[in-house]
C-alpha atoms as a printed R data frame, in Angstrom:
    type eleno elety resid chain resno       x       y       z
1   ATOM     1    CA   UNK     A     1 -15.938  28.109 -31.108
2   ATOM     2    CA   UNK     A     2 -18.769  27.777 -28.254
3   ATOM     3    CA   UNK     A     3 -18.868  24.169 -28.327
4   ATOM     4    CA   UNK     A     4 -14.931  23.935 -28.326
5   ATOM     5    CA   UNK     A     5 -15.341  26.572 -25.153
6   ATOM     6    CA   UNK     A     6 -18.185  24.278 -23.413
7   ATOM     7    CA   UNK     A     7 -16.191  21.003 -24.246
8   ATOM     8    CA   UNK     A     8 -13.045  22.437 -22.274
9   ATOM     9    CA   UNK     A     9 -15.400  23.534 -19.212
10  ATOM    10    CA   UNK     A    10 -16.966  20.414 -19.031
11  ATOM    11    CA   UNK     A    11 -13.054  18.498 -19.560
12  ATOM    12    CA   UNK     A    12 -12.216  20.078 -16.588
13  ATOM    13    CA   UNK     A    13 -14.640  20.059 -14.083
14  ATOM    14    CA   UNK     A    14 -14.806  16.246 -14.970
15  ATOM    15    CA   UNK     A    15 -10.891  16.378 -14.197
16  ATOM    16    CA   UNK     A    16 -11.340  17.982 -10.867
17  ATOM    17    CA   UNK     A    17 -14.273  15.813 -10.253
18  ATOM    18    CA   UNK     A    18 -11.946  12.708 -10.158
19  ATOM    19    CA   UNK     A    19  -9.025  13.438  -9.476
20  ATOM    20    CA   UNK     A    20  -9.643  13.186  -5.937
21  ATOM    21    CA   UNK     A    21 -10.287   9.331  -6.152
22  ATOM    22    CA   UNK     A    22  -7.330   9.040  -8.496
23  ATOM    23    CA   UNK     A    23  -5.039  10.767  -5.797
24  ATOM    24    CA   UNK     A    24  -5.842   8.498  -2.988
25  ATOM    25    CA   UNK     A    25  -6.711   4.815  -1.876
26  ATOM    26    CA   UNK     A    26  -7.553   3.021   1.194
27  ATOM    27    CA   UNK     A    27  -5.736   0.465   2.865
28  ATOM    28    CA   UNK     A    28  -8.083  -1.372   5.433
29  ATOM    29    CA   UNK     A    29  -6.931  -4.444   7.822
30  ATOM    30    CA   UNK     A    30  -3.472  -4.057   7.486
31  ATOM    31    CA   UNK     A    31  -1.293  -6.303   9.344
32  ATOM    32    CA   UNK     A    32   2.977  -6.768   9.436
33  ATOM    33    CA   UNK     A    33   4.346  -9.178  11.574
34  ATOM    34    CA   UNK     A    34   6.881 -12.156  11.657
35  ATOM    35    CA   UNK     A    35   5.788 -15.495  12.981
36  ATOM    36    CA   UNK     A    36   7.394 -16.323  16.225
37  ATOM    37    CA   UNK     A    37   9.814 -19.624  16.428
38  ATOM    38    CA   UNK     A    38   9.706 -19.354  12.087
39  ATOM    39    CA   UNK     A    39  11.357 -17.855   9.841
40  ATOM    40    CA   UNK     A    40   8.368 -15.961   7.530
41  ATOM    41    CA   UNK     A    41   7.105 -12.745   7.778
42  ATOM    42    CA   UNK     A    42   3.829 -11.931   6.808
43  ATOM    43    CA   UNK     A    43   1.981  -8.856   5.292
44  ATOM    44    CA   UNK     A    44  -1.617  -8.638   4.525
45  ATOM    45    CA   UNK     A    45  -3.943  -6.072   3.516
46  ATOM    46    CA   UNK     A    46  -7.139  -4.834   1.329
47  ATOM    47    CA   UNK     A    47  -7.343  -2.248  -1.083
48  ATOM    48    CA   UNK     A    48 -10.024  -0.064  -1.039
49  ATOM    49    CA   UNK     A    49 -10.223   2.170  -4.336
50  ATOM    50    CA   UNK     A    50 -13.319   3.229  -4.667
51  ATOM    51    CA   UNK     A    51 -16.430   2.968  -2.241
52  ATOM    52    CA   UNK     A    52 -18.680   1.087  -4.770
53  ATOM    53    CA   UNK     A    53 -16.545  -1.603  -5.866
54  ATOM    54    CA   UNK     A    54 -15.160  -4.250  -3.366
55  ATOM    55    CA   UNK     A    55 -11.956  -4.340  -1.733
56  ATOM    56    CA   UNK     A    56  -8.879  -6.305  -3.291
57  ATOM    57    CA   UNK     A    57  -7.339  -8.661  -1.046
58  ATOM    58    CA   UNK     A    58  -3.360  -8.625  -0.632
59  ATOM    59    CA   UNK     A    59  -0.646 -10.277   1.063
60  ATOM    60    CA   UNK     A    60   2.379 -12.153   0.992
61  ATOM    61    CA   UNK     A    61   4.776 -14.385   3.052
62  ATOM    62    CA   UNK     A    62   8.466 -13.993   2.811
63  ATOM    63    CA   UNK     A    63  11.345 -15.433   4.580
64  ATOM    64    CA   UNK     A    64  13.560 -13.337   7.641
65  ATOM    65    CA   UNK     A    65  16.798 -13.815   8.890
66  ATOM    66    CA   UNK     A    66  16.547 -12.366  11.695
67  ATOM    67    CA   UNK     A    67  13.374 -12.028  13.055
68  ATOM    68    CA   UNK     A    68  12.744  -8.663  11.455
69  ATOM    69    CA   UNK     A    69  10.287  -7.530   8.537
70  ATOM    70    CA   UNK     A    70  12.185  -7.858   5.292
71  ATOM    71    CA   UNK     A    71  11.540  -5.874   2.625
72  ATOM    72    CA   UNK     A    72   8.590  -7.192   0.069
73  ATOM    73    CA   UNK     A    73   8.552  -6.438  -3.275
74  ATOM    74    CA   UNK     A    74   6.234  -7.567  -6.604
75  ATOM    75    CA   UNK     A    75   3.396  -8.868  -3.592
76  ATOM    76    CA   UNK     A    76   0.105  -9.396  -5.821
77  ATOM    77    CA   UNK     A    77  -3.476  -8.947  -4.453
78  ATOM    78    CA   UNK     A    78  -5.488 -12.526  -5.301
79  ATOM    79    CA   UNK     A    79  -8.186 -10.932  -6.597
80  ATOM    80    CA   UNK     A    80  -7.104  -8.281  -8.690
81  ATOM    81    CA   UNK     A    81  -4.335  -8.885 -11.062
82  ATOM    82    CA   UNK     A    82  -3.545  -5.469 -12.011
83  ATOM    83    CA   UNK     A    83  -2.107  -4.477  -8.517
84  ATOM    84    CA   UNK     A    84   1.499  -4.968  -7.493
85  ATOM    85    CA   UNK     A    85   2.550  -3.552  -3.929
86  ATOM    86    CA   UNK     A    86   5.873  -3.271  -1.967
87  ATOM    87    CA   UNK     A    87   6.912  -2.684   1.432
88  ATOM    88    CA   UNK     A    88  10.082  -1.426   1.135
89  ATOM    89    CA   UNK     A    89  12.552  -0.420   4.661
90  ATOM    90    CA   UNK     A    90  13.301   3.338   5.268
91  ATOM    91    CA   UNK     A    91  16.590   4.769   7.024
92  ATOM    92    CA   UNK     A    92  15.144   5.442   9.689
93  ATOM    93    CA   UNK     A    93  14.229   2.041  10.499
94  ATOM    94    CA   UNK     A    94  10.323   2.282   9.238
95  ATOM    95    CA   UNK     A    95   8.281   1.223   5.864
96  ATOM    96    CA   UNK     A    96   6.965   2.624   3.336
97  ATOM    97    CA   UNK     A    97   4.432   0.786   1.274
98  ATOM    98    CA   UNK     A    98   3.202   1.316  -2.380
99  ATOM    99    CA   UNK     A    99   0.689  -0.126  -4.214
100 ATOM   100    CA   UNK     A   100   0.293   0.156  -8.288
101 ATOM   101    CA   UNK     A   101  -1.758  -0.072 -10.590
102 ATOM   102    CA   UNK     A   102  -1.406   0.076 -14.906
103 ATOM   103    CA   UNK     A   103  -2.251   3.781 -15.789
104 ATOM   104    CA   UNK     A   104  -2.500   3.244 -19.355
105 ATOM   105    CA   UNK     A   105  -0.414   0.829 -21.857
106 ATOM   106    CA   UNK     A   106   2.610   3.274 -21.458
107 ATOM   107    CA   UNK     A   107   2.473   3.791 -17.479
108 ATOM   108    CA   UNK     A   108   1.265   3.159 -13.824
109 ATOM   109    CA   UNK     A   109  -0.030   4.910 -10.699
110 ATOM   110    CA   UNK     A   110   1.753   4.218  -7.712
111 ATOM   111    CA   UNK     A   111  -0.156   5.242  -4.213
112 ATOM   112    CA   UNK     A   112   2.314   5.144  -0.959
113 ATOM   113    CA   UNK     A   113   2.026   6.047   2.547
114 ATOM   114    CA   UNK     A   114   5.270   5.720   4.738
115 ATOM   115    CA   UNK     A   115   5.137   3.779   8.126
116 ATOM   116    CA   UNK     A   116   7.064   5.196  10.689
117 ATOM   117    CA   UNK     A   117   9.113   3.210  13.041
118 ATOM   118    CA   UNK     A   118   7.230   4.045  15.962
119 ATOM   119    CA   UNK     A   119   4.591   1.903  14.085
120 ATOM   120    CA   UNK     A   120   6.674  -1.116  14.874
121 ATOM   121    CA   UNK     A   121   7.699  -2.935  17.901
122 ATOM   122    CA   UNK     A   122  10.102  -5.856  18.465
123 ATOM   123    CA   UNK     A   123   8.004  -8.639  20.447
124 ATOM   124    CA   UNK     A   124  10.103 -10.787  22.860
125 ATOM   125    CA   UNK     A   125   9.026 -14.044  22.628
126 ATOM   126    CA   UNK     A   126  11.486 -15.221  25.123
127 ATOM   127    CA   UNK     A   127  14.306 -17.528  23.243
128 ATOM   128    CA   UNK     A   128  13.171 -15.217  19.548
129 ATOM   129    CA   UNK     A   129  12.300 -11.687  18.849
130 ATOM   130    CA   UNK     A   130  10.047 -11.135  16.308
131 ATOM   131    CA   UNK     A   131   8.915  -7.499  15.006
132 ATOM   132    CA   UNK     A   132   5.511  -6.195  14.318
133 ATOM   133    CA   UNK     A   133   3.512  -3.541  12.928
134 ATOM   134    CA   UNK     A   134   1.424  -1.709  15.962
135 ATOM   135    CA   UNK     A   135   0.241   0.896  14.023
136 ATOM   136    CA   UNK     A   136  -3.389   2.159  12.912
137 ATOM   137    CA   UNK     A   137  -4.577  -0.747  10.619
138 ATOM   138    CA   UNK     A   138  -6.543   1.610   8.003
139 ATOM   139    CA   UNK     A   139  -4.980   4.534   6.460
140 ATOM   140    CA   UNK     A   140  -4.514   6.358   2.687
141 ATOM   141    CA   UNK     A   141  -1.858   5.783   0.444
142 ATOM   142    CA   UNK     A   142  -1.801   8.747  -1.662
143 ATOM   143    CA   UNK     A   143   0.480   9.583  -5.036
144 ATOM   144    CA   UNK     A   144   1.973  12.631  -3.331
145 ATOM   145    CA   UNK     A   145   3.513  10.139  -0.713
146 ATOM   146    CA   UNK     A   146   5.535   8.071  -3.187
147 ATOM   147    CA   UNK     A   147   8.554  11.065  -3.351
């Protein structure tokens, strides 16, 4: 009965010792913008998921009709297969991106942190507008932000 006792103590401060890290990720270098006098958009970032492994690079290019971020869904990160992000349009008229990862064989993890518009400005480049992200370039994505 003692060991079953010491083995549940020990389960859980190992549980509260990690879950933490398991709550929250770093996004570094993160940069949104469309390419003025083109039609692509461009999103790039780097994962940072725990301090003693490197970063996972990510981005993607997708096509705009209008000058404006579209949304971007299924982007993969070249060096790490397992990750899947999205940067997906909010009503009122920001992001929100998510990254995820596989959990287990039965489910993922998905981290998010939403991007306000005030994080994005429409750049006049005289005969096209383009839009932008101006916001801070590293922040968390956390599970609690995915709601």
């Amino acid at each position: 009965m003692k060991f079953i006792t010491a083995l549940a103590f020990a389960a859980s401060a190992s549980a509260a010792a990690i879950e933490p890290r398991q709550t929250r990720m770093l996004l570094n270098n993160f940069e949104a913008a469309c390419i003025p006098h083109s039609t692509f958009c461009e999103v790039s970032f780097s994962v940072e998921s725990d301090p003693s492994l490197p970063e996972s690079h990510c981005e993607a290019r997708r096509q705009s009709t209008n000058g404006k971020l579209p949304a971007f869904a299924d982007g993969k990160c070249e060096d790490n297969d397992a990750y899947t992000w999205g940067l997906i349009d909010t009503q009122d008229g920001g992001f929100r991106v998510g990254i995820s990862f596989p959990f287990n064989s039965r489910s993922n993890l998905t981290y998010c942190s939403p991007l306000p518009a005030s994080n994005f400005e429409i750049v006049d480049g005289g005969s096209v507008q383009t839009q932008k992200y101006i916001g801070p370039t590293s922040f968390d994505v956390s599970v609690f932000a995915c709601a």
